[in-house]
C-alpha positions as CSV (number, residue, x, y, z in Angstrom):
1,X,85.9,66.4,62.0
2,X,83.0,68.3,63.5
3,X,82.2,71.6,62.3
4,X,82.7,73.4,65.8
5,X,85.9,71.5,65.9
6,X,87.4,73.0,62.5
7,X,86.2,76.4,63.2
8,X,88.1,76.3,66.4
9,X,91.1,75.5,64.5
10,X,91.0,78.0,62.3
11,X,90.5,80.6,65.0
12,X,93.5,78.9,66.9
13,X,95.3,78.8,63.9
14,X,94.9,82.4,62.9
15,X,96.0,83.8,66.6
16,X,98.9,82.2,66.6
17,X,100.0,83.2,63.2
18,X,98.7,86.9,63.4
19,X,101.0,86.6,66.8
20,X,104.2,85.3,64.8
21,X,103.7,87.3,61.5
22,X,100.9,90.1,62.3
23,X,97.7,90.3,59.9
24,X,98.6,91.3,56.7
25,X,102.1,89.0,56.1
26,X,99.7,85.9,57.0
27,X,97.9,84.6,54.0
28,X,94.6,82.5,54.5
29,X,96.7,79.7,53.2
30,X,99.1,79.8,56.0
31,X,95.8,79.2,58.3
32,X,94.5,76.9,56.7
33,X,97.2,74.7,56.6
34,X,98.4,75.2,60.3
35,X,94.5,74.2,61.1
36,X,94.4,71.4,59.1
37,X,91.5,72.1,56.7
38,X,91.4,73.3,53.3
39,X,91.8,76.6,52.5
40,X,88.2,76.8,51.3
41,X,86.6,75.9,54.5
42,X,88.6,79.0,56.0
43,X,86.2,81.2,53.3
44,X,83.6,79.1,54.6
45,X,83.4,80.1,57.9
46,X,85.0,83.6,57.6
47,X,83.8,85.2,53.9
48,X,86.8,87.9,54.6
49,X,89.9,87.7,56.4
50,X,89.1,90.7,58.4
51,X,85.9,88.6,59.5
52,X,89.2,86.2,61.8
53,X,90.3,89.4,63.5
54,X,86.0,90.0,64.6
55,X,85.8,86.4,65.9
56,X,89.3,87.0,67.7
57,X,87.7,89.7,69.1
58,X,85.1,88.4,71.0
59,X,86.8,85.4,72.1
60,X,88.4,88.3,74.3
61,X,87.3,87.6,78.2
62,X,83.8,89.4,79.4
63,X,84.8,92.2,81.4
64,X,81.7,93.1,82.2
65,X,81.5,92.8,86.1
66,X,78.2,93.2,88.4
67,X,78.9,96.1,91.0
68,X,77.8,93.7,93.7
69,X,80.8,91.4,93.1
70,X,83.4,94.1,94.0
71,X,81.7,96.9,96.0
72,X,82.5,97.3,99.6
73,X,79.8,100.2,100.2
74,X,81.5,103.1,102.0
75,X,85.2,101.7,100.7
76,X,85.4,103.2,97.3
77,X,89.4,102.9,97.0
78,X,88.9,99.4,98.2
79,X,86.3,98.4,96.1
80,X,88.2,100.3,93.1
81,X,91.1,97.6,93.8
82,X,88.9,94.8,93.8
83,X,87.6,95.8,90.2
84,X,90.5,96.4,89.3
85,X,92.2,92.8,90.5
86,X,89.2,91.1,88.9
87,X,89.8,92.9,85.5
88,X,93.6,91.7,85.6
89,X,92.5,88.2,86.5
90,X,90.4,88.1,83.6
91,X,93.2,89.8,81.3
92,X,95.8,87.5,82.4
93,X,93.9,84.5,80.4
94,X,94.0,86.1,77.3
95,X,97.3,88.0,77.2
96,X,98.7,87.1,73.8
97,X,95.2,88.0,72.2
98,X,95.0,91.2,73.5
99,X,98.1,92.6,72.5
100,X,97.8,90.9,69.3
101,X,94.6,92.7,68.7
102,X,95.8,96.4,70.3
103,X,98.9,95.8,67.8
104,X,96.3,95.7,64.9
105,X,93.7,98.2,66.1
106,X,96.2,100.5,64.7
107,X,95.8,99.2,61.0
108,X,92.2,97.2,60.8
109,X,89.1,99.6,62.1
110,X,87.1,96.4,63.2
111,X,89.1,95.9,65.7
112,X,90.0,99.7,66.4
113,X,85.9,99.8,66.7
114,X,85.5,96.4,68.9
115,X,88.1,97.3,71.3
116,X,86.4,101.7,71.6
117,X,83.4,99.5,72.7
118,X,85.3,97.7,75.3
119,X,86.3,100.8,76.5
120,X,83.3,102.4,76.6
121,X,82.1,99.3,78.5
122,X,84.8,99.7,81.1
123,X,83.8,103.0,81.7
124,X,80.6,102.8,82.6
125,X,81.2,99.9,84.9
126,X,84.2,101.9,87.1
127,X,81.1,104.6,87.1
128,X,78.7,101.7,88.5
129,X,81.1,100.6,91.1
130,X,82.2,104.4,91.9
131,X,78.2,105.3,92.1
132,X,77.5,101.8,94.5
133,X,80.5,102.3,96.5
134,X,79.4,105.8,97.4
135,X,75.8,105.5,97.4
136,X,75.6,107.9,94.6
137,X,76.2,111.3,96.1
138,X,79.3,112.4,94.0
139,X,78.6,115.3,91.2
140,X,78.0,112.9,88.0
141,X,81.0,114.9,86.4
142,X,83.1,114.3,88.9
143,X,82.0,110.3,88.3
144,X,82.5,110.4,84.8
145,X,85.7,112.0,84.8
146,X,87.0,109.6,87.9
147,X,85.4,106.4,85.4
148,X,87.2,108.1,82.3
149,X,90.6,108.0,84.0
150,X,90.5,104.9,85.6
151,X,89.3,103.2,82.8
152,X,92.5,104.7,80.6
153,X,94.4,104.0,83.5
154,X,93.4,100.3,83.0
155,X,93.5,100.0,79.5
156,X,96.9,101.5,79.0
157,X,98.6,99.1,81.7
158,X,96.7,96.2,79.8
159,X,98.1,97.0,76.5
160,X,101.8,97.7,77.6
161,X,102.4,96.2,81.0
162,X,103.1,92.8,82.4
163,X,102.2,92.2,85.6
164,X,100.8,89.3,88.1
165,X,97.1,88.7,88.2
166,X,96.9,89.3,92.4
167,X,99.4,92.3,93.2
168,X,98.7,95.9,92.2
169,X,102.1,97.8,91.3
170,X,102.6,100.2,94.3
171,X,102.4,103.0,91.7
172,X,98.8,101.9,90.2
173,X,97.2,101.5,93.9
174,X,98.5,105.1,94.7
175,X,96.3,106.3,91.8
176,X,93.9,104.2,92.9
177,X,94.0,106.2,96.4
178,X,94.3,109.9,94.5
179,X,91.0,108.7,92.8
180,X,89.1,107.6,95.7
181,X,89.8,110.4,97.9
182,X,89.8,113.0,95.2
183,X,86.3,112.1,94.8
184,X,85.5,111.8,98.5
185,X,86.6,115.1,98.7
186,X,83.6,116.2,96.4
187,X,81.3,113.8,98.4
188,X,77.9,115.6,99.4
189,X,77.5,116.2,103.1
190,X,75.2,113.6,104.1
C-alpha cells in the first residue's frame, strides 16, 4: 500500500462516515477501519481529528474562475449567468462534501473559517466579472454591494438547494436580471 494510496482512504473513509454519522459520533476507529489501515496511521497522517475536516476542505472544487472565461463585455446579466453555470458545474462534483462540511461549520471553526474564505473568494470574483463585464464604470459600492449579494445568493442555493448543473431556476436568473440592470442603471455615462 503506497502512502498516497492510504491517505486517500482515510480521507474517503472519513467523508463518508462524517456523511452517515456527522463529526463527533464518528470515532477515528470507525475510519480507520472502513479505510483499511490501522488506527495509528490515521494519527499519522492527521495528528487531530479536526486536522480530517481541513483536508476535507480543500478537496472542495477551485472556484476560483478567470473573468475571461465567463465575461461577455457589454453583457453583464449574461456573463453573470455564465459564472454562475460554471460555479454550479463545479458544485455539482462535490455535492455530498459540501453539505457535509456547511452541516459542520456550525460546530467545528476550521471549517466555519475555510468555508468565510471561500466566500470571500466568491466575492471578489462576481466583483472581477461585474468590473470586466462593464469596463469598470459602476460606483465601486455599487460593485461590492451587487458582488456581496450575488455571492450570498450563490452560497445560500449551494448549501440548501438541489438543482441541475446547466438550467438556472427561473427565479435565480430573475435575480440575476434585477442585479444586472440595477447596476446598469448606476452605469456612468460614457
Amino acid at each position: 500500500m503506497t502512502e498516497d494510496s492510504a491517505k486517500e482512504r482515510i480521507l474517503c473513509a472519513a467523508e463518508a462516515l462524517f456523511a452517515e454519522s456527522g463529526f463527533d459520533a464518528t470515532p477515528t476507529s470507525r475510519i480507520a477501519e472502513r479505510a483499511g489501515v490501522p488506527k495509528g496511521l490515521v494519527h499519522y497522517y492527521f495528528r487531530h481529528k479536526s486536522d480530517l475536516l481541513t483536508a476535507l476542505v480543500e478537496r472542495l472544487p477551485d472556484e476560483r474562475i478567470e473573468p475571461a472565461v465567463v465575461v461577455v463585455p457589454g453583457d453583464l446579466a449574461g456573463s453573470l449567468r455564465r459564472l454562475v453555470r460554471e460555479l454550479d458545474h463545479r458544485f455539482s462534483r462535490s455535492l455530498g462534501l459540501s453539505h457535509l462540511l456547511w452541516r459542520e461549520a456550525d460546530t467545528h471553526h476550521v471549517v466555519r473559517d475555510a468555508l468565510h474564505e471561500r466566500f470571500q473568494v466568491l466575492v471578489r470574483q462576481v466583483q472581477a466579472v461585474i468590473v470586466a463585464a462593464t469596463g469598470g464604470g459602476l460606483p465601486t459600492a455599487d460593485v461590492d454591494r451587487a458582488s456581496g449579494l450575488l455571492a450570498r445568493a450563490v452560497s445560500h442555493r449551494h448549501a440548501t438547494a438541489r438543482h441541475s448543473e446547466d438550467d438556472l431556476p427561473a427565479e435565480f436568473d430573475g435575480e440575476l436580471t434585477f442585479i444586472a440592470d440595477a447596476l446598469a442603471s448606476k452605469a456612468a455615462p460614457a
